[in-house]
C-alpha positions in Angstrom: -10.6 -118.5 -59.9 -9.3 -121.8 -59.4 -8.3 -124.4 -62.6 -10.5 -127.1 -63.1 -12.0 -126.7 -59.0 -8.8 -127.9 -58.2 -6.6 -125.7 -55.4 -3.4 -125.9 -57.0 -1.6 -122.9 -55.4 -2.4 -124.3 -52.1 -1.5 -127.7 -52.9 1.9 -126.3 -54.0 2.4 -124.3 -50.9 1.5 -126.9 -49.0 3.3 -130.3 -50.3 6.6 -129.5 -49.2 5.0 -128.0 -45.3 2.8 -131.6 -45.0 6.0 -133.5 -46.6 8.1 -132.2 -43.6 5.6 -133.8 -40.9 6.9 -137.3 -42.5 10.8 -137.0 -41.8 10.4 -138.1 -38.3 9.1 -141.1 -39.1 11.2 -142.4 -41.8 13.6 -145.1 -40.6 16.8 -143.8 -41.8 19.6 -143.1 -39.1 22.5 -142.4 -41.3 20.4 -139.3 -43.1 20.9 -141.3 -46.5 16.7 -141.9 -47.0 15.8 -138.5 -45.5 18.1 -136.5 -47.9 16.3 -139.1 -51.0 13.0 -137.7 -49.6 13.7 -134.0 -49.1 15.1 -134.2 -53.0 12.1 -135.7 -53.9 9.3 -133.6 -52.1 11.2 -130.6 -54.0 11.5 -132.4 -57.9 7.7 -133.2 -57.5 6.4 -129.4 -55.9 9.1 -127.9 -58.6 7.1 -130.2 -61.6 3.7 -129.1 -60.1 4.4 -125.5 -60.4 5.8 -126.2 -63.7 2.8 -127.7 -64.6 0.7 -125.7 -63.1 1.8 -122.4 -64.3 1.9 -124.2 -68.0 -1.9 -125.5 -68.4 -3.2 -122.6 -66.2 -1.3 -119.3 -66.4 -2.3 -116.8 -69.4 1.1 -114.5 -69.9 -1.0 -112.0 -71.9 -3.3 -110.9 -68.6 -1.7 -108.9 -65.9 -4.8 -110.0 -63.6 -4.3 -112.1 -60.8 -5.0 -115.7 -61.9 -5.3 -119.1 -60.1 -7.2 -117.0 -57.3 -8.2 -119.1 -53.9 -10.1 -117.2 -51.2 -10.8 -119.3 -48.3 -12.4 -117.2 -45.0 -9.6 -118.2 -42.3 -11.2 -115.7 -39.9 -13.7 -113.5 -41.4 -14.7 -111.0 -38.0 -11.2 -109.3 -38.8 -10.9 -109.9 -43.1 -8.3 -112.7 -42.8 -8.6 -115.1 -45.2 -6.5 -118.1 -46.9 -6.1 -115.8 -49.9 -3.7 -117.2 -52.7 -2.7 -116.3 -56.8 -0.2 -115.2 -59.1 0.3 -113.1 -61.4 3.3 -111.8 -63.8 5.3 -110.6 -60.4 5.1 -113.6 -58.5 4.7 -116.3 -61.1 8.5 -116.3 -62.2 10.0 -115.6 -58.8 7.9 -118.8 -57.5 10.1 -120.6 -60.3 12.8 -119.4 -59.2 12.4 -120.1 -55.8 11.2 -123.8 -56.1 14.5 -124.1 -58.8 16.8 -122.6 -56.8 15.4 -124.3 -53.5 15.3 -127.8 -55.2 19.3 -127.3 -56.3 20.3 -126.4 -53.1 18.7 -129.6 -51.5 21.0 -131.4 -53.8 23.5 -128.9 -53.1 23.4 -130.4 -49.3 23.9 -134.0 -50.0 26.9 -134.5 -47.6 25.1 -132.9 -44.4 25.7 -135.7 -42.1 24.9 -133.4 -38.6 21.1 -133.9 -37.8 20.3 -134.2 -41.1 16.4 -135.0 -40.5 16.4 -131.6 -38.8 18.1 -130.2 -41.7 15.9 -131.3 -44.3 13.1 -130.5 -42.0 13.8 -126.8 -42.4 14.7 -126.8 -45.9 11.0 -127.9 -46.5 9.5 -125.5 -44.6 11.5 -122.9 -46.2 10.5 -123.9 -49.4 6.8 -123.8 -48.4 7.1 -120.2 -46.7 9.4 -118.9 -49.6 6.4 -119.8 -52.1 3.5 -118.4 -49.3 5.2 -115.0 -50.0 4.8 -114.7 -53.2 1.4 -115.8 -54.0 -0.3 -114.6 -50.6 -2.8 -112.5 -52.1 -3.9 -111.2 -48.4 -1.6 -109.3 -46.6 -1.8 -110.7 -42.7 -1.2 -113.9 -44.7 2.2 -112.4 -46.7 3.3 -111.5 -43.1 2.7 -114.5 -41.8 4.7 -116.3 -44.5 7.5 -113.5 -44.2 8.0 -114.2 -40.6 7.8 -118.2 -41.1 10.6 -118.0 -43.4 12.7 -116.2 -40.8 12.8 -118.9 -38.2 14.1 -121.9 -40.4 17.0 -119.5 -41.7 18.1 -119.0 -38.4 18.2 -122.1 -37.5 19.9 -123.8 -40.5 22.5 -120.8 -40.1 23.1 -121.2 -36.2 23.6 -124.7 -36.8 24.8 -125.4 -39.9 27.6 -122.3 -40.5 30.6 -121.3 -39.4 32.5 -120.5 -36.4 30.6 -117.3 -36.0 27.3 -118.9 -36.7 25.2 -117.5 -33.4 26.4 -114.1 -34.0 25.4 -114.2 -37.7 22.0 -115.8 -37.1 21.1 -114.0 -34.6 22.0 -110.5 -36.3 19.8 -111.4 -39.1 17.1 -112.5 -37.1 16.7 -109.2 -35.3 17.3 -107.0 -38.1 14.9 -109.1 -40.7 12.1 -109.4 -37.8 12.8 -105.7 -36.2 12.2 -104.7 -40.0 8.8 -107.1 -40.4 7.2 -104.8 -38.1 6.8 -102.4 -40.4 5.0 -105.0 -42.6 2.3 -105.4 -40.1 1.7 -101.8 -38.9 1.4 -100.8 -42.6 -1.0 -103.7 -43.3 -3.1 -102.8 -40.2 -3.4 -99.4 -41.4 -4.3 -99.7 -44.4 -6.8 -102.7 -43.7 -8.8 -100.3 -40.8 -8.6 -97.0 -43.3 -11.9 -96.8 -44.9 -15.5 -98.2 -44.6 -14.7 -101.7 -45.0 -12.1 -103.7 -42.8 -10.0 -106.0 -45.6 -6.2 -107.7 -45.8 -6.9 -108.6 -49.4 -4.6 -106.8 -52.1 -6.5 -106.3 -55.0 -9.2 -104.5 -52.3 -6.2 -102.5 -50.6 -5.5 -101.1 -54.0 -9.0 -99.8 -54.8 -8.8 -97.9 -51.6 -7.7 -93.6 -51.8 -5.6 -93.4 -48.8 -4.1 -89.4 -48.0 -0.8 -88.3 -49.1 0.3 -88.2 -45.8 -0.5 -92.0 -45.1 0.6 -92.6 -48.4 4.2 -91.5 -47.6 4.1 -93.0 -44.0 2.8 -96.3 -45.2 5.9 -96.1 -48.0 8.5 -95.0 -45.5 7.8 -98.1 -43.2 6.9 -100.2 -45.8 10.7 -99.6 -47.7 12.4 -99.8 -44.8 11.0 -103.4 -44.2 12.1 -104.7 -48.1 15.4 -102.8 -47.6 16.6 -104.8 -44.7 15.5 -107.8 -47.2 16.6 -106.3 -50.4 19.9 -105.3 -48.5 19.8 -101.6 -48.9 22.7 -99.3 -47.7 22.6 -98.7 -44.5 20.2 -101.5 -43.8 22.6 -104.5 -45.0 25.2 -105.2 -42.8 23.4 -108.6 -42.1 23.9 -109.8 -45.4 28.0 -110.3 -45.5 27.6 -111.5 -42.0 24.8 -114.0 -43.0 26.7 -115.4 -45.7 30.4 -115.0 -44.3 28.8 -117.9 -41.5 25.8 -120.0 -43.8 26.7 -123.5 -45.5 26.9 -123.0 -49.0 23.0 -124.4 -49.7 21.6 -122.1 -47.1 23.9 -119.3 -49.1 22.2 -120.3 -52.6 18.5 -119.6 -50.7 19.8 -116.2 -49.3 21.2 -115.0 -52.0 19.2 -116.7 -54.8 15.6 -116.4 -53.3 15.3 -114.3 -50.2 16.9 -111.2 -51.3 14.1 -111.0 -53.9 11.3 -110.7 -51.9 12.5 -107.6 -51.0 12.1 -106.2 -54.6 9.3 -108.1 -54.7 7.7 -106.2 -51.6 8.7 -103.0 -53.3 6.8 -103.9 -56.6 3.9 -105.5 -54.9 3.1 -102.9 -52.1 5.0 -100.1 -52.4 4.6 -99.5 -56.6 1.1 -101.1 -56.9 -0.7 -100.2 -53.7 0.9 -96.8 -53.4 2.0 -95.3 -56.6 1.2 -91.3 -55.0 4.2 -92.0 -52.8 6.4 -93.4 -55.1 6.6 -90.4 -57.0 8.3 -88.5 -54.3 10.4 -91.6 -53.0 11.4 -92.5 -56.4 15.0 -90.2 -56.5 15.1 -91.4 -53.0 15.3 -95.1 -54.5 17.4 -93.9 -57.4 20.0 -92.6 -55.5 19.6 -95.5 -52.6 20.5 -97.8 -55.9 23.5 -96.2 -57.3 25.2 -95.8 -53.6 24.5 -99.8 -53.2 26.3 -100.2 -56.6 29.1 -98.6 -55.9 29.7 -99.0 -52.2 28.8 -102.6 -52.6 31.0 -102.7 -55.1 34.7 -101.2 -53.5 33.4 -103.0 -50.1 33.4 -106.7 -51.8 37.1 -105.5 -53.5 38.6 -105.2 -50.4 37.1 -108.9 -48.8 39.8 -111.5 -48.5 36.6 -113.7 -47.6 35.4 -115.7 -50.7 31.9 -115.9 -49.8 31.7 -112.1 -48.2 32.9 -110.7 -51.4 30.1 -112.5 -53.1 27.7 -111.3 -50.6 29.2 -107.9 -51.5 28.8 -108.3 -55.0 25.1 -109.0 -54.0 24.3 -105.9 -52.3 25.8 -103.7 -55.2 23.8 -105.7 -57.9 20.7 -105.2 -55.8 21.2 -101.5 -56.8 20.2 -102.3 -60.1 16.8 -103.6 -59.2 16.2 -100.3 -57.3 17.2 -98.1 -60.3 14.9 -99.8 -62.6 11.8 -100.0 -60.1 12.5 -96.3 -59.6 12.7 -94.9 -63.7 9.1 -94.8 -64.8 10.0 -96.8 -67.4 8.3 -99.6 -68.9 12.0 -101.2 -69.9 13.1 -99.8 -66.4 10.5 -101.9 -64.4 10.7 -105.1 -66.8 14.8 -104.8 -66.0 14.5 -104.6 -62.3 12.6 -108.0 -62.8 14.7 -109.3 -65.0 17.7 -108.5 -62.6 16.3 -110.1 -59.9 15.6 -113.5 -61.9 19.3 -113.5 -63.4 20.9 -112.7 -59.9 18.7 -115.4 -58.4 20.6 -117.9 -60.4 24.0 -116.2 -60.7 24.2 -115.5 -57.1 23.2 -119.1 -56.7 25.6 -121.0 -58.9 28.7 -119.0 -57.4 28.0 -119.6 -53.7 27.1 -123.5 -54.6 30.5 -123.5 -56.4 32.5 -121.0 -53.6 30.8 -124.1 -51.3 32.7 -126.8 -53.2 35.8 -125.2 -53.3 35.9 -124.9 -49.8 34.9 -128.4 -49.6 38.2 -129.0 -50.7 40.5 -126.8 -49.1 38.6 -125.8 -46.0 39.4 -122.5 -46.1 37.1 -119.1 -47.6 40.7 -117.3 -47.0 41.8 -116.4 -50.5 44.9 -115.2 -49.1 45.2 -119.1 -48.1 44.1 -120.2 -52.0 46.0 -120.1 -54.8 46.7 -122.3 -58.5 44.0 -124.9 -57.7 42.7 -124.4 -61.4 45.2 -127.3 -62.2 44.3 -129.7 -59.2 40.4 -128.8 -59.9 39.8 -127.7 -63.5 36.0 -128.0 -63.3 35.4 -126.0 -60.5 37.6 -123.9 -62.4 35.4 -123.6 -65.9 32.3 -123.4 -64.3 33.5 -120.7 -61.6 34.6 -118.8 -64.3 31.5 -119.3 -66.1 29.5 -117.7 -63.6 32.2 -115.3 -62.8 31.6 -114.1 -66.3 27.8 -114.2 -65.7 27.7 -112.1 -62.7 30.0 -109.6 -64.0 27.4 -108.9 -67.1 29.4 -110.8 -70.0 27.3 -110.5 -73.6 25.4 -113.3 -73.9 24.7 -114.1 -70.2 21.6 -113.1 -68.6 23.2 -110.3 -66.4 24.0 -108.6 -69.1 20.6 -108.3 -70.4 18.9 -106.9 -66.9 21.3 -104.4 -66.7 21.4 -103.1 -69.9 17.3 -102.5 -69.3 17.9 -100.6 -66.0 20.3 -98.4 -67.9 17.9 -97.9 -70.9 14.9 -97.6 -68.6 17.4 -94.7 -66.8 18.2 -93.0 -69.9 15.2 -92.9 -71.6 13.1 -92.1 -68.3 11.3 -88.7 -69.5 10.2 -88.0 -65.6 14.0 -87.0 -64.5 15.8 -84.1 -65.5 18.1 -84.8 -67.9 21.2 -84.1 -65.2 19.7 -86.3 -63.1 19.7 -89.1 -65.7 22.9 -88.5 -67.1 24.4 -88.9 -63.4 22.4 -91.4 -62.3 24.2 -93.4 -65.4 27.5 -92.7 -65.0 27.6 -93.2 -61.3 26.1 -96.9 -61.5 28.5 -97.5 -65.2 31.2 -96.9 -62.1 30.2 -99.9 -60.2 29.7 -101.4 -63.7 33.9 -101.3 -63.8 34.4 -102.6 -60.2 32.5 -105.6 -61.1 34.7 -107.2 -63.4 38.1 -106.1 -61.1 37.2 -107.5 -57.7 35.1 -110.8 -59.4 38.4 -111.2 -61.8 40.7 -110.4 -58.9 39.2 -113.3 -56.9 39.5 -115.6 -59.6 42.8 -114.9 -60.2 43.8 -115.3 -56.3 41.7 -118.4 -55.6 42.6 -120.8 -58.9 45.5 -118.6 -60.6 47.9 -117.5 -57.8 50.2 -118.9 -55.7 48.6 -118.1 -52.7 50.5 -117.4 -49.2 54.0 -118.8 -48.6 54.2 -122.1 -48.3 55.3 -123.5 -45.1 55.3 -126.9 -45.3 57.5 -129.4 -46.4 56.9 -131.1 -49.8 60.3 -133.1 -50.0 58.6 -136.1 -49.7 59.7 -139.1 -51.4 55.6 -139.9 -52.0 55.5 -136.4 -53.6 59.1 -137.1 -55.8 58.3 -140.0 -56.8 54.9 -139.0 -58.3 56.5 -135.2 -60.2 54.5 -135.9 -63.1 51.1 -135.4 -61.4 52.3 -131.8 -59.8 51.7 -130.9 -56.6 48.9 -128.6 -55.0 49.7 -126.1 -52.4 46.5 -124.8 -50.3 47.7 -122.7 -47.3 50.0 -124.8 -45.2 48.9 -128.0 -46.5 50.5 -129.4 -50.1 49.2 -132.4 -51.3 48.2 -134.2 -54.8 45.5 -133.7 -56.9 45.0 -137.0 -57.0 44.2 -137.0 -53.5 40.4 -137.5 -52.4 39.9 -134.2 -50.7 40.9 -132.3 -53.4 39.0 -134.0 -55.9 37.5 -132.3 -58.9 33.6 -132.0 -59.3 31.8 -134.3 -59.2 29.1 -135.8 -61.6 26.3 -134.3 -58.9 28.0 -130.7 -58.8 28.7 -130.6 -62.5 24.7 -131.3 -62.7 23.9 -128.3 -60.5 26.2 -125.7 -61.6 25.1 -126.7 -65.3 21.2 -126.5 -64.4 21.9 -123.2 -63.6 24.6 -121.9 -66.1 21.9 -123.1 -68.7 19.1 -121.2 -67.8 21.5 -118.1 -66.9 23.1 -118.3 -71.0 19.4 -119.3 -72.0 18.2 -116.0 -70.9 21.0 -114.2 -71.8 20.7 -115.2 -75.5 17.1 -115.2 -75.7 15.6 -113.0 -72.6 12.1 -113.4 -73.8 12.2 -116.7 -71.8 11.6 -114.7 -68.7 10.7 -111.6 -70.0 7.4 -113.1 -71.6 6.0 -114.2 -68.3 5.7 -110.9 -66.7 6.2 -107.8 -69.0 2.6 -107.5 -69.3 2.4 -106.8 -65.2 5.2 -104.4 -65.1 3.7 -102.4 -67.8 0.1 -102.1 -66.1 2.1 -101.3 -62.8 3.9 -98.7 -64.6 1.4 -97.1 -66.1 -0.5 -96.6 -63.2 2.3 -95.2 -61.7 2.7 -92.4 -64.7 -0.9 -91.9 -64.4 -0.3 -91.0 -60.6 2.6 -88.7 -61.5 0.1 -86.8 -64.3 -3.0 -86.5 -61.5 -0.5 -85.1 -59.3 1.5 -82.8 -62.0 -2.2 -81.6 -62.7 -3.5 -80.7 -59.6 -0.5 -79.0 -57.8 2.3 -77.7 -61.0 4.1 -76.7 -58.2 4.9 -79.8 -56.4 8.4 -80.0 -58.0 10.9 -78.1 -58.5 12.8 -78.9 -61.5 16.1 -79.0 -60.1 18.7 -81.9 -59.6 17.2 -84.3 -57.4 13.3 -84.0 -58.3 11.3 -84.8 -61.4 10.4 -82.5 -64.0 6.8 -82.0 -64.7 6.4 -82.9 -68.2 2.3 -81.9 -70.0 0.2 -84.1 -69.5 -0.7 -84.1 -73.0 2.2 -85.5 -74.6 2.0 -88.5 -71.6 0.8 -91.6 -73.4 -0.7 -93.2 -70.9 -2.4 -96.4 -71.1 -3.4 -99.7 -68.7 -4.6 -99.8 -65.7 -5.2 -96.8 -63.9 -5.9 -96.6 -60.2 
């Protein structure tokens, strides 16, 4: 119910959506008051959740809390449904962190920045509407208002092959959203009663057979999202094209509603079909590790081989959602949170680096650690992170997954064991093609120079060493190749903080949704015993299928559909 009478989910949702109505009306031509205002609608929506979530979120319940129900149009079920729970909770953090860095992130847009800032806060509000829409016509609503700003801040905003980028991601993201409304149709008309609210969906017995349709459809639409292999080509082209804040929203917020979708819908709502998709998944993940992996080696593109590096650590996510673990689903979480803010922090910092040298060509880049020694540390820094150093949050999600894997008493034991050693594969490519590109961009001497430094400006000043980028040498000293700045240290920090935070104590995040993950894996077990029980036969056990193990020796306990 809602805290104190008061609608604070909405109010949250809302703040940034209302704030955006205002920009047109400020009297600002230069952008300088607009970009002040954007920053500031997202500091106080980010503190209201913070609040919020403090005074009126109970960790220890994996119940939807903060529930509003307004009747929006009750002859069809559709209502202004809204709450949270241990899924959604940290992932609308993230979002609102992420989405509030990135603003800041943006501070030199100077091309129609009131349009700019305009779509950044209806992003923000649409990002959040996904995760805490409670109804479903609502989620797809909210899914399919997200889509439009991205294309528009990409089309305008990117590179020279913006149009071609946005576009590509527009049809395959919407083409894919489809699949989110047949699904929710069908599963809203199934039954006596006509509803598009969750918790009701999830009461409902569908058939096998719609069970595995409704899946099917259902992963399709969060694969495009979550950037499954074959489903994301989009990505690399998406972030090959976006300005670096519209990169740390991709990357650091968007991706995750994919797994989010897969927790949400496909694991709670359907947990009869997830035991036959979930070697399906498995396998999915390891094949994103890996060919995500060797794809983002061979980039020469700065920011495509971090989108590459995206798609393989997405796998992760889909090998812990698919383990019947408890430690395997609290991973998968737990991956998405530290990618969120890894993934973030590098494209922010790939985005200030290219400030500099205008250029994402590595090939072009080379021994600007000396000229830029801060974007140097903290690119390293979260070069570390994302390759899964000790002590840094990605370490911590994937070591779950891999337990979760390992310990999963579902697969058969060969299953497990390759499982593991194919994803401990992509495990090595990490650290070659991340450490490869930092060697290239800030340690090597990049292409052959063909310009001519016999200057007397440049002889006279020896002492300050000169910077080669490309075809254009100049000083470090120089303006456009200044180090960070006071602004970008405080952004790369915020998140570098948070990202070592979790990584030395992961109970920070952890805490806030373990109890969720462990009712939605028990009632997933507890699926996989009702079926085991009433049809011994249904798997073989072989290679690719689970074992049925006696029910007996099962301990389940939770919720149980």
């Amino acid at each position: 119910m809602m805290a104190d009478g008061f609608p604070w989910l909405t109010a949250i949702i809302l703040l940034p959506l209302v704030a955006s109505a205002f920009i047109p009306l400020l009297p600002d031509k230069e952008g300088k008051l607009v970009r002040w205002y954007a920053l500031g609608v997202g500091i106080a929506d980010f503190v209201l959740m913070c609040y919020t979530f403090w005074h009126h979120y109970d960790a220890s319940s994996a119940t939807f809390q903060l529930v509003e129900k307004y009747d929006w149009v009750p002859q069809i079920g559709f209502s202004w449904a809204v709450s949270v729970d241990g899924i959604s909770m940290p992932l609308v953090l993230l979002a609102g962190f992420v989405t509030t860095l990135s603003m800041l992130a943006a501070w030199q847009v100077n091309l129609k920045p009131r349009l700019f800032y305009f779509l950044m806060l209806v992003l923000y509000s649409a990002q959040i509407g996904v995760f805490v829409a409670q109804d479903l016509l609502l989620f797809f609503i909210m899914w399919e208002l997200e889509l439009v700003p991205v294309y528009l801040l990409v089309s305008i905003w990117g590179g020279q092959k913006r149009r071609y980028a946005a576009t590509k991601f527009l049809l395959y993201t919407a083409a894919a959203s489809i699949f989110i409304l047949i699904a929710g149709l069908a599963m809203a008309l199934y039954g006596d009663n006509t509803t598009f609210d969750i918790v009701e969906l999830g009461a409902k017995n569908y058939p096998l057979a719609l069970e595995l349709l409704l899946y099917a459809g259902l992963l399709i639409a969060f694969g495009v999202k979550l950037a499954i292999f074959p489903l994301h080509t989009w990505l690399p082209d998406a972030h090959g094209e976006a300005s670096a804040p519209v990169s740390m929203i991709l990357a650091g917020v968007l991706l995750k509603m994919g797994g989010y979708g897969l927790i949400r819908l496909n694991l709670e709502l359907l947990p009869d079909a997830h035991i036959y998709f979930a070697p399906v998944l498995a396998t999915l993940g390891v094949i994103n590790i890996i060919y995500g992996g060797l794809n983002s080696f061979a980039q020469t593109h700065m920011k495509r081989r971090l989108a590459y590096s995206s798609v393989s650590h997405m796998g992760f996510v889909l090998l812990g959602i698919a383990s019947f673990t408890d430690v395997g689903v609290s991973g998968a979480m737990l991956q998405m949170l530290s990618h969120g803010l890894i993934a973030a922090v590098l494209f922010f910092l790939a985005g200030v680096t290219y400030d500099r040298t205008h250029t994402m060509a590595m090939d072009n880049l080379g021994g600007i650690g000396q000229a830029m020694p801060k974007v140097f540390a903290l690119f390293t820094a979260g070069t570390m992170a994302s390759l899964a150093l000790p002590g840094m949050s990605g370490f911590v999600s994937e070591l779950k997954v891999f337990i979760g894997v390992t310990t999963s008493d579902i697969y058969s034991p060969t299953f497990c064991t390759v499982m593991v050693f194919l994803a401990a594969v992509g495990v090595i490519l990490t650290p070659i093609y991340l450490l490869s590109m930092l060697r290239q961009v800030f340690y090597g001497t990049g292409a052959e120079l063909s310009c001519n430094i016999n200057n007397g400006a440049y002889q006279n000043q020896e002492d300050e060493g000169t910077a080669c980028f490309g075809t254009d040498c100049l000083l470090p000293g120089e303006a456009v190749y200044r180090d960070a700045s006071v602004r970008e240290v405080f952004i790369a920090v915020s998140f570098l903080v948070l990202i070592i935070g979790v990584g030395v104590y992961p109970k920070i995040a952890t805490q806030l949704y373990d109890v969720k993950t462990v009712a939605v894996n028990t009632q997933v077990r507890q699926s996989y015993t009702q079926i085991a029980q009433s049809n011994p036969q249904i798997y073989a056990k072989g290679f690719f299928t689970p074992q049925i193990v006696e029910p007996e020796v099962m301990a389940i306990s939770g919720v149980i559909k």
